[in-house]
C-alpha positions as CSV (number, residue, x, y, z in Angstrom):
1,X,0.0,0.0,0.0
2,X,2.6,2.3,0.7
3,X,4.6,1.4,-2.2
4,X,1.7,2.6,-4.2
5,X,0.5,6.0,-2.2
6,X,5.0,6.8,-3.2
7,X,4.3,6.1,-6.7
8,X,1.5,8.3,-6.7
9,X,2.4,10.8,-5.1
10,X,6.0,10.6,-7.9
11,X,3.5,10.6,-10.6
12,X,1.7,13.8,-8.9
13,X,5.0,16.0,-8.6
14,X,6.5,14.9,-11.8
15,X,3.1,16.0,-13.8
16,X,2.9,18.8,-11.9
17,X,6.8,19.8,-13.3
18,X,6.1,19.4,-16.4
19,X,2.7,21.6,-16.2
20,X,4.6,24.2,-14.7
21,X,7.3,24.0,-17.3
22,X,5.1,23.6,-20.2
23,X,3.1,27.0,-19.0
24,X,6.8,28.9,-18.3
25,X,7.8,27.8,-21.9
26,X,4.5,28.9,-23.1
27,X,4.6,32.1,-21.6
28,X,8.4,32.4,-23.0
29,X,7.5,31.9,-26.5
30,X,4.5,34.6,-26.3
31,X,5.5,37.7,-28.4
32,X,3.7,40.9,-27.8
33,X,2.3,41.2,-31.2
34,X,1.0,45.0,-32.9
35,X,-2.8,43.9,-31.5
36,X,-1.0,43.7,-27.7
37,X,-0.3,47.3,-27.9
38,X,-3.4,48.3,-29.2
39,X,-5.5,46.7,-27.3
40,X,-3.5,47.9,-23.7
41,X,-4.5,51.6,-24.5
42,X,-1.1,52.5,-25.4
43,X,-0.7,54.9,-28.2
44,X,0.2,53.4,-31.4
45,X,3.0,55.6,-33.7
46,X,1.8,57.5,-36.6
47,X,2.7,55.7,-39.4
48,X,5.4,57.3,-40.6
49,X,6.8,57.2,-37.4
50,X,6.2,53.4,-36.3
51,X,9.2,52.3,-34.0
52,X,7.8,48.6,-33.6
53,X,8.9,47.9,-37.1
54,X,5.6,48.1,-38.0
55,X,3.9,45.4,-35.6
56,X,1.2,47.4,-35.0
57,X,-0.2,47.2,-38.8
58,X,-0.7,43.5,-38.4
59,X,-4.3,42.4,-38.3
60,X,-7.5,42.0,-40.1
61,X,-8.7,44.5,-42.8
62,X,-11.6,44.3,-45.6
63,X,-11.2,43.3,-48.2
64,X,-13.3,43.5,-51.9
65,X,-16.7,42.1,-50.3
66,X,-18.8,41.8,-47.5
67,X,-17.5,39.3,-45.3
68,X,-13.9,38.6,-47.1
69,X,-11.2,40.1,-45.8
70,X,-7.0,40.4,-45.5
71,X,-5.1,39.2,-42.6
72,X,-1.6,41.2,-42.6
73,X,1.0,40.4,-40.2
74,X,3.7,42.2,-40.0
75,X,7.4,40.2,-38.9
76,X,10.6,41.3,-37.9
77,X,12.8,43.1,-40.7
78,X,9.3,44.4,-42.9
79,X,8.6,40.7,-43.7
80,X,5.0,40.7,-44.4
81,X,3.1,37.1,-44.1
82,X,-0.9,36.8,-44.1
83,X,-3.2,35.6,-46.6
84,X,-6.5,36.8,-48.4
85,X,-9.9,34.7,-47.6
86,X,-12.7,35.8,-50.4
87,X,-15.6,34.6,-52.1
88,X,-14.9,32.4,-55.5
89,X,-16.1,34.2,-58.2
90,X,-15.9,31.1,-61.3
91,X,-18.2,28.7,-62.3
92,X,-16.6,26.2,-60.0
93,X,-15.8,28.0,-57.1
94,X,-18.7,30.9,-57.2
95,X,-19.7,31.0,-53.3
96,X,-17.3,29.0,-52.0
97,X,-15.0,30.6,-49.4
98,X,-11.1,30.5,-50.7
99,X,-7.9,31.3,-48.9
100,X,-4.9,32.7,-50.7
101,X,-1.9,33.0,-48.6
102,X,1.1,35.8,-49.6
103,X,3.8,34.5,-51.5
104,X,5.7,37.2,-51.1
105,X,5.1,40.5,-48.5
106,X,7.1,43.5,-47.4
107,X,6.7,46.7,-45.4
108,X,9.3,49.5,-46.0
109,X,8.1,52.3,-43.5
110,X,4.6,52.3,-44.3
111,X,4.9,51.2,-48.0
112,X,3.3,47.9,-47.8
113,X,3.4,45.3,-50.9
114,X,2.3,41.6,-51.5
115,X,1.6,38.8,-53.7
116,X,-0.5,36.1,-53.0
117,X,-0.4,32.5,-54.5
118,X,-2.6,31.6,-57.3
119,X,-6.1,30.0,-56.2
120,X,-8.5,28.8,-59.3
121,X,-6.8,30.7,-61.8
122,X,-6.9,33.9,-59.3
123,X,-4.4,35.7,-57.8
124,X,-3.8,39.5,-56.4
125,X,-0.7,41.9,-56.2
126,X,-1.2,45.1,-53.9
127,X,1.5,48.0,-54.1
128,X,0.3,50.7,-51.2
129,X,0.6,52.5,-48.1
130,X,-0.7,51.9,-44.8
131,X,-1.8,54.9,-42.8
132,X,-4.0,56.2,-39.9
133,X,-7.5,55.9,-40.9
134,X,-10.5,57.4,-39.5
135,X,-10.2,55.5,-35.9
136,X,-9.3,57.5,-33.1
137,X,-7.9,54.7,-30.9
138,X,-5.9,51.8,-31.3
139,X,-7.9,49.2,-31.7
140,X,-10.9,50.6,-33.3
141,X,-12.6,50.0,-36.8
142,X,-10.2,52.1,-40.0
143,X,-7.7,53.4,-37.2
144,X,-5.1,51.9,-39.8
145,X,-5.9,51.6,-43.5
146,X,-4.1,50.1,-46.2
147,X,-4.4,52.7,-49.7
148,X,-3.4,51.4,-52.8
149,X,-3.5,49.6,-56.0
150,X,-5.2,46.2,-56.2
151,X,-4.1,44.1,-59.4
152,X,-6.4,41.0,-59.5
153,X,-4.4,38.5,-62.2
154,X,-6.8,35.8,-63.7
155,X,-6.1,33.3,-66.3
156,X,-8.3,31.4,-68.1
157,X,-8.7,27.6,-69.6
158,X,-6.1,28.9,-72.1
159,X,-3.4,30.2,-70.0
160,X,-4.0,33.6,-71.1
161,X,-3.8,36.3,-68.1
162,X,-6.4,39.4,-67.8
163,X,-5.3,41.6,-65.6
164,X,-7.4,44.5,-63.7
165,X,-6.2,47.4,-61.4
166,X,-8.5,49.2,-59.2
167,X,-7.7,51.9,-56.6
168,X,-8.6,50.4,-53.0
169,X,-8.8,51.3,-48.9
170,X,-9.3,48.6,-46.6
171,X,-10.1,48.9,-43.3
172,X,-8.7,47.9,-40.0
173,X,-11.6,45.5,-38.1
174,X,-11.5,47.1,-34.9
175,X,-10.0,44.5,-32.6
176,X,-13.1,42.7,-31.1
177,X,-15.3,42.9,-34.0
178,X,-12.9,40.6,-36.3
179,X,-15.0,38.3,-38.1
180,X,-14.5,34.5,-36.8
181,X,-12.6,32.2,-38.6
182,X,-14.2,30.2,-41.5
183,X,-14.8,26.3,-40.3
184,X,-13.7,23.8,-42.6
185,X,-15.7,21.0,-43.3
């Protein structure tokens, strides 16, 4: 009997440990990201003036249509990663939800540029700016913007390419009003 109230009592300690270490490493690995600032109430540079190496521009903005949207975050040394999700707009895909991650992404001061991967014979190429929007706190809807021009590449059954420029602004969700992630089924 005792031999078994030692081992469980072992078994206790040791899973406790490893809780403890899990949690410390956990805590560790956590990196304030742009959103930590924002949503602490501490003022967020002007653009122009960003000292976080542009952190704080990472998030969610709008995108084209209701209920698409980008996801920009910002790394260390301008690397830009983050994908597009949007609405399929061909005859097989029309309505269906697709994600198009960047294949490429920088931010030089507040000159922002990316190219996403090619989804269904779709993919986009935006050369901009981000700046302070409308918002006037962090963490609130447009208080960062990304202005620019959207080039939407699409080829067809052919392998012929159209392309189409448009002037855009998309706006910064505010920070608890980002739409939830799509489910996959």
């Amino acid at each position: 009997m005792k031999r078994i109230h030692f081992i469980f009592i072992v078994a206790l300690v040791l899973g406790w440990g490893v809780l403890s270490v899990s949690a410390e490493l956990r805590a560790q690995e956590a990196k304030p990201s742009g959103d930590a600032a924002a949503k602490s109430g501490a003022p967020a540079a002007a653009p122009e003036q960003d000292t976080n190496g542009g952190h704080a521009y990472s998030g969610m903005y709008t995108f084209l249509k209701e209920g698409e949207f980008v996801q920009v975050t910002v790394e260390d040394a301008g690397h830009v990663t983050g994908f597009i999700s949007r609405f399929g707009d061909g005859e097989s895909d029309k309505g269906a939800f697709l994600d198009q991650f960047f294949k490429s992404g920088k931010l030089a001061g507040n000159k922002l540029s990316f190219t996403t991967e090619i989804v269904h014979g779709v993919g986009f190429d935006f050369k901009g700016t981000v700046e302070r929007g409308e918002g006037k706190n962090p963490g609130d809807e447009a208080y960062f913007v990304l202005k620019g021009t959207l080039t939407e590449n699409a080829s067809d059954v052919n392998k012929k390419v159209a392309s189409h420029s448009r002037e855009v602004v998309f706006k910064m969700f505010p920070q608890d009003g980002a739409p939830a992630p799509v489910v996959r089924k």
